[in-house]
C-alpha positions as CSV (number, residue, x, y, z in Angstrom):
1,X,-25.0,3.9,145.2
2,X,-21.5,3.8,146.1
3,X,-20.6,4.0,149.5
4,X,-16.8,5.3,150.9
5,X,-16.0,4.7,154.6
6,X,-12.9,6.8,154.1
7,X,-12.5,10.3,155.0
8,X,-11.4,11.8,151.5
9,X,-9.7,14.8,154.0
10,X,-7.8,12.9,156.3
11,X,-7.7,9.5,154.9
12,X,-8.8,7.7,157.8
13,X,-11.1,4.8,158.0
14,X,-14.5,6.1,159.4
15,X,-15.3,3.5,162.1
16,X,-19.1,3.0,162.8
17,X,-20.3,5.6,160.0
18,X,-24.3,5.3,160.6
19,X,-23.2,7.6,163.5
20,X,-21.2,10.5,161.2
21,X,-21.8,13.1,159.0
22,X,-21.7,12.2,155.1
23,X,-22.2,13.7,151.6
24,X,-24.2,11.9,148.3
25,X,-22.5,13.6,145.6
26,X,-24.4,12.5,142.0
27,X,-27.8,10.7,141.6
28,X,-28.7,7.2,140.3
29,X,-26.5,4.2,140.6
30,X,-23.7,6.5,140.4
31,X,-24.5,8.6,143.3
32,X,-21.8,8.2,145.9
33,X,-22.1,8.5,149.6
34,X,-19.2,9.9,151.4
35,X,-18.8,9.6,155.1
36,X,-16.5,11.8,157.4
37,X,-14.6,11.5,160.7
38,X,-16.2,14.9,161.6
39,X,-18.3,18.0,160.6
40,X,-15.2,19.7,160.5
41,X,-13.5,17.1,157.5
42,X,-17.3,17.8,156.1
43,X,-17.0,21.3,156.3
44,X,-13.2,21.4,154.4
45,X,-14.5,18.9,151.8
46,X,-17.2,20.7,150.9
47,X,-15.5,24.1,150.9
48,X,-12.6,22.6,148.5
49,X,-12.3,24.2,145.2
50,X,-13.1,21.7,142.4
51,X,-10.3,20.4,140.7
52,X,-9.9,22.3,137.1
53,X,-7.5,21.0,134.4
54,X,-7.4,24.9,132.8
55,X,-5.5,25.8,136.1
56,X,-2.6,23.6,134.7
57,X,-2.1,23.8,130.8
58,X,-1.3,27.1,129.8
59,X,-2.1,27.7,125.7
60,X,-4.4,24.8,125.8
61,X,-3.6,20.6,126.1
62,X,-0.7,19.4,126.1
63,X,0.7,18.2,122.4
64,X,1.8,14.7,122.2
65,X,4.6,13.6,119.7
């Protein structure tokens, strides 16, 4: 498992994270654990809309010459 002591929200350092609220996103050796200055960082992570490449290329990819 990986582990992150920063706050993906606010990109603080989360100091003593045993004592805060975290996420495992995945499973397996993969799995990452995400800790979080606060619920409230939890919260907005968690509510975030994943990121979507469709949102962006309009007609399909992008052609390369």
């Amino acid at each position: 498992m990986i582990v992150t002591t920063i706050d993906p929200v606010t990109g603080n350092r989360v100091p003593d994270p045993e004592h805060h609220p975290f996420v495992v996103e995945g499973s397996g050796v993969a799995a990452m654990k995400i800790y979080f200055e606060s619920e409230e960082t939890r919260h907005a992570y968690l509510m975030a809309l994943p990121d979507d490449p469709s949102r962006y290329a309009k007609g399909g990819p992008p052609e390369h010459s």
